[in-house]
C-alpha distance (Angstrom), angle and dihedral (degrees) to the residues before:
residue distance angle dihedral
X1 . . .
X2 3.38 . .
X3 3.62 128.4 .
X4 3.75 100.1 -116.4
X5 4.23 93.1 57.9
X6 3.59 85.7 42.6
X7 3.52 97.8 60.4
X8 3.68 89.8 35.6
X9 3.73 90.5 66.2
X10 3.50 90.4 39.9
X11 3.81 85.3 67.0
X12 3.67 99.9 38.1
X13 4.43 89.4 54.2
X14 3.29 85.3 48.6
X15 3.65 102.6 53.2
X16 3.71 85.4 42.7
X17 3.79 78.9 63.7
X18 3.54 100.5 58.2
X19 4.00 141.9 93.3
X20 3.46 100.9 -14.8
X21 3.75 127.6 -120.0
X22 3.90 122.8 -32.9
X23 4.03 87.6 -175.2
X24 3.66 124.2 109.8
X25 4.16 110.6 -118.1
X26 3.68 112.5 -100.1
X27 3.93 97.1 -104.7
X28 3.77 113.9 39.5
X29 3.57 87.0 176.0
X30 3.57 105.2 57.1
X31 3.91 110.6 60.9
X32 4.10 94.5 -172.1
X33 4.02 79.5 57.1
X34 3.84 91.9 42.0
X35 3.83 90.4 54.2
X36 3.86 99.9 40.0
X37 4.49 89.8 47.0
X38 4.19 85.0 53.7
X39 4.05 110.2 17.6
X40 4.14 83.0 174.8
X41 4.05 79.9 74.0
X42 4.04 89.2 53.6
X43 3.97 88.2 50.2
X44 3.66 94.8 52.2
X45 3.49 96.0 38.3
X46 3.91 95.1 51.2
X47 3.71 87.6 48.1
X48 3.56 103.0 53.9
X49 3.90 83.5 51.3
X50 3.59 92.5 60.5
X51 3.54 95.9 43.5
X52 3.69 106.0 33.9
X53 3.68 104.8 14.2
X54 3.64 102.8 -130.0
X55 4.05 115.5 141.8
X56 3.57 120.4 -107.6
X57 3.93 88.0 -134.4
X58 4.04 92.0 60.0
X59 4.07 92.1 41.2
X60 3.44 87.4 49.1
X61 4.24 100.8 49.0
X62 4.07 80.5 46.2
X63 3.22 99.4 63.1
X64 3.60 91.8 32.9
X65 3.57 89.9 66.1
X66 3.91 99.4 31.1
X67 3.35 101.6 52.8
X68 4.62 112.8 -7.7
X69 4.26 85.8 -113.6
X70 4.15 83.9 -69.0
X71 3.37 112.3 142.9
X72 3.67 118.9 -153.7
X73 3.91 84.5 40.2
X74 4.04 117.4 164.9
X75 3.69 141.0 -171.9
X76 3.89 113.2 -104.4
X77 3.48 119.7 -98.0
X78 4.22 117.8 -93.2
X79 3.96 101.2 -135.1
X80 3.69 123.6 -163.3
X81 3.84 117.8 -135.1
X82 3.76 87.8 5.0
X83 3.39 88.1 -75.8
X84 3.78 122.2 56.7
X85 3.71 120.2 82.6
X86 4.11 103.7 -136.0
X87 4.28 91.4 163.3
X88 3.84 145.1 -67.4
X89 3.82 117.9 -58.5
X90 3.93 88.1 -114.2
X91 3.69 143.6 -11.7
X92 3.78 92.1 -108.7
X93 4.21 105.9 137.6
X94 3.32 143.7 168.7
X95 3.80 132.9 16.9
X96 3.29 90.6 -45.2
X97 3.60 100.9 44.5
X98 3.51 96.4 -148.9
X99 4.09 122.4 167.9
X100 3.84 113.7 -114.6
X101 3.79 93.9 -116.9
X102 3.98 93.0 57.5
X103 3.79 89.2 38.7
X104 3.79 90.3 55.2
X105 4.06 97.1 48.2
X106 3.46 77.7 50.8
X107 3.28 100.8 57.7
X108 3.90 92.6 41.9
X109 3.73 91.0 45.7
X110 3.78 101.0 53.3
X111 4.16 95.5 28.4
X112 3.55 89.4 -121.7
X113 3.79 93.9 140.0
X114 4.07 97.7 164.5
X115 4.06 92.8 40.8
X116 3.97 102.2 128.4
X117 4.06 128.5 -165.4
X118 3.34 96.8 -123.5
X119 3.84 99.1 61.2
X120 3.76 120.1 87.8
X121 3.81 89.0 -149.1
X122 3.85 90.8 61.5
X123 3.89 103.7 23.9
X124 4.04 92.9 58.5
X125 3.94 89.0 44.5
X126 3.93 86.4 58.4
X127 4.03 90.5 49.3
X128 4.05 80.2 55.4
X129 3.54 99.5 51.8
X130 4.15 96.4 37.3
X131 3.40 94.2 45.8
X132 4.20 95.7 37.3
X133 4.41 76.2 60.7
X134 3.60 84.1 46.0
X135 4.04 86.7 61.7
X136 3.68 94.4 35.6
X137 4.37 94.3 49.0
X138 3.73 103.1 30.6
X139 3.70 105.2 22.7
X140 3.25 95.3 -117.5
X141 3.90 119.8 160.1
X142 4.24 113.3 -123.3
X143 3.93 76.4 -133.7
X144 3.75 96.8 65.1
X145 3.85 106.3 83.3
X146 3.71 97.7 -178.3
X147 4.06 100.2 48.2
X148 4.12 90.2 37.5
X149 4.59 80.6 46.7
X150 3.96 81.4 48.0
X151 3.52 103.8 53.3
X152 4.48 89.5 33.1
X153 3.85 86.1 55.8
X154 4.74 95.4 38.0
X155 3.81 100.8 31.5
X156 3.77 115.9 -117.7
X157 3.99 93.4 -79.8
X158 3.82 85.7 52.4
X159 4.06 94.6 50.2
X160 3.94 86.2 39.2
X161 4.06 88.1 51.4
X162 3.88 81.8 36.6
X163 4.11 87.8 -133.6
X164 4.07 80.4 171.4
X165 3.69 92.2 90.3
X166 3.56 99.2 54.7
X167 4.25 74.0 62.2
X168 3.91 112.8 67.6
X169 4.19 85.4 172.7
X170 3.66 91.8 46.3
X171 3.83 89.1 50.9
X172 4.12 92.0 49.5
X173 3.34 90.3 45.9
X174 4.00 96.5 53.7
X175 4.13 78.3 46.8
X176 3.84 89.1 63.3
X177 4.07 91.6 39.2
X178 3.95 87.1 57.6
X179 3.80 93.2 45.2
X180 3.53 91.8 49.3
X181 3.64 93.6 49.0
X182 3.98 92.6 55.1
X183 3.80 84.0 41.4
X184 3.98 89.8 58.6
X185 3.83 95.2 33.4
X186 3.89 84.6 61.7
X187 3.45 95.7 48.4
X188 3.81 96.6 47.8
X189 4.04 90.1 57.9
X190 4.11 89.6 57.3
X191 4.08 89.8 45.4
X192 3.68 120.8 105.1
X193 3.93 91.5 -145.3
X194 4.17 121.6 171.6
C-alpha cells in the first residue's frame, strides 16, 4: 500500500473520530428510540439526575424545543433589507442553546473551563445547574417543565418580572414543552433502557 492512501485513510478514520454528531436522532418523538439511537444521551442524562436532580423527561422536552437534540444548533441569521446578513439573532448554540454570557458564569462557577455547548455531557449538566437556580430563585420545582422552560428561555429576572405574559407564543410554546415532557416521561417508564 502505498504511503499516500495510507495516510489518506489515516485522515479519513480520524475525522470519522471527531466531534460527534450534529444530526437530530431519527425519532424526536419517541424518547425510548431517542435514547437507544444515541445511549451517550442516556449517560448524560442519568448523570445529571444523580447529581443535579433534574428529570430526564424535562431535560429532554428542553432541548427538544431549544435546539431538536442537534448539536451545533444556531439562531437564524437577522438580515437587513431581506437580504444582507448583519449577524445571528443571539449567541445561543448547541443542544442546549445556551447564551455565551450564561455559558461563561457557568463555566467560572462550576470550574469547568473546557465544558463546550455542543457536547451532551456538558450541555445537559448546564440545564442541571440553571435550572437547579431556577428551583433555588423562583421556587420553581425541577418537576415543572413549563415554569423551569419559562425561566431557561426569560432569565430568572424575566420569570421573576414574569416578562412571559407580555408573550402569548412564548406561553404556547412552554404548553407544548410541558406536554412533551409528560409525553417522554411516559415513554421512559415502558423503555427497557441499560
Amino acid at each position: 500500500m502505498s504511503r499516500t492512501l495510507r495516510a489518506l485513510i489515516f485522515v479519513m478514520l480520524v475525522a470519522s473520530c471527531g466531534g460527534g454528531q450534529s444530526s437530530a436522532p431519527r425519532e424526536l418523538d419517541n424518547a425510548c428510540a431517542i435514547l437507544r439511537e444515541r445511549p451517550q444521551y442516556l449517560k448524560a442524562f442519568r448523570k445529571v439526575e444523580r447529581k443535579w436532580g433534574v428529570p430526564m423527561h424535562v431535560m429532554m422536552a428542553t432541548i427538544h424545543q431549544e435546539s431538536k437534540f442537534i448539536s451545533d444548533a444556531r439562531t437564524p441569521f437577522r438580515y437587513v433589507a431581506g437580504v444582507i446578513p448583519m449577524g445571528r439573532q443571539s449567541s445561543a448554540f448547541g443542544y442546549s442553546q445556551a447564551l455565551d454570557g450564561t455559558w461563561e458564569e457557568y463555566l467560572k462557577d462550576q470550574n469547568r473551563r473546557s465544558a463546550k455547548r455542543d457536547r451532551i455531557n456538558d450541555a445537559t449538566d448546564f440545564m442541571g445547574w440553571y435550572m437547579t437556580q431556577t428551583r433555588e430563585r423562583n421556587n420553581v420545582s425541577l418537576s415543572d417543565a413549563r415554569n423551569q422552560y419559562l425561566a431557561y428561555h426569560e432569565g430568572h429576572s424575566g420569570f421573576a418580572r414574569q416578562t412571559y405574559n407580555r408573550k402569548s407564543w412564548l406561553v404556547g410554546v412552554a404548553g407544548k414543552v410541558e406536554a412533551r415532557s409528560q409525553m417522554y416521561r411516559g415513554q421512559i417508564a415502558g423503555c427497557r433502557l441499560r
